[in-house]
C-alpha positions as CSV (number, residue, x, y, z in Angstrom):
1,X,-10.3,226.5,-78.2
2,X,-6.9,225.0,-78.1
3,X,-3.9,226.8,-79.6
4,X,-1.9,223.9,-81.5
5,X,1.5,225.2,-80.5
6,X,1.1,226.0,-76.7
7,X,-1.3,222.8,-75.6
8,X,0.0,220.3,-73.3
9,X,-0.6,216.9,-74.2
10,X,-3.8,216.3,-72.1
11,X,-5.3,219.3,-73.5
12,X,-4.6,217.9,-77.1
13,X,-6.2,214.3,-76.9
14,X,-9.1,215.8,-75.7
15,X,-10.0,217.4,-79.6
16,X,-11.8,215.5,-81.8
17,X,-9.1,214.3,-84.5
18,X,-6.3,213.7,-82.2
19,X,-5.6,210.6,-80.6
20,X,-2.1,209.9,-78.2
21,X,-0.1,208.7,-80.9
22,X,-0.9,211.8,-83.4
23,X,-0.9,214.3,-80.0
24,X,2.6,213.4,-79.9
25,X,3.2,213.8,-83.0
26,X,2.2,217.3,-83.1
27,X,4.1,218.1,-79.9
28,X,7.5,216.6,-81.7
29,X,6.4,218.8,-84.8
30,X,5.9,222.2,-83.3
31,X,6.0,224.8,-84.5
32,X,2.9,224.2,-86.5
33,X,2.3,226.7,-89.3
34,X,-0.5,225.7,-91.6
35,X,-3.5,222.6,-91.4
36,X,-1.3,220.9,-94.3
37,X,1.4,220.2,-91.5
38,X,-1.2,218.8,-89.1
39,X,-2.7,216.5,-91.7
40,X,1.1,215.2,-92.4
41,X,1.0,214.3,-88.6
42,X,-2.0,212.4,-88.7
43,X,-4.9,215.0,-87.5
44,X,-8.3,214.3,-88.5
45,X,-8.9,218.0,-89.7
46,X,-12.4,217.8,-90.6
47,X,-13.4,216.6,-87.0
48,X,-10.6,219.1,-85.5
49,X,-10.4,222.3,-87.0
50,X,-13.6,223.6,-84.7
51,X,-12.0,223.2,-81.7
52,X,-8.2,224.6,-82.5
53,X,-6.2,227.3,-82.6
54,X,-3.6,227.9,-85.7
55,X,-1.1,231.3,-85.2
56,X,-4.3,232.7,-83.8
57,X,-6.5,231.6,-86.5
58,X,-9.3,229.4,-85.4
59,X,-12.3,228.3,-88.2
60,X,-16.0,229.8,-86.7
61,X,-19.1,228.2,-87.0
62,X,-21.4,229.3,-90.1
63,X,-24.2,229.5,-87.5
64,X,-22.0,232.1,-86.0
65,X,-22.8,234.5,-89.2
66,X,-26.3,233.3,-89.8
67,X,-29.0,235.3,-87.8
């Protein structure tokens, strides 16, 4: 899990969604609040949200819930 606001760039190309150009992006953007601010950067949400961190708010896996 990678927390949006406190990853280093390395950390953040490595999620699905995010790519060099939009990693910077997000860096130059911080503080991120919300996933509308991440799509305005360029994030790939859909591919991303499973692997970050938003204010401490990440999305879980359904499979998570399902027994």
């Amino acid at each position: 899990m990678v927390d949006i606001n406190d990853a280093k760039l390395g950390e953040l190309i490595k999620v699905p969604g995010i790519g060099l150009k939009t990693a910077q992006n997000i860096i130059d953007k911080r503080p991120i609040k919300n996933v509308s601010v991440l799509k305005s950067v360029g994030v790939i949400t859909k591919r991303a949200m499973p692997f970050i961190e938003i204010n401490n708010i990440h999305q879980t896996r359904l499979s998570k819930w399902i027994n």
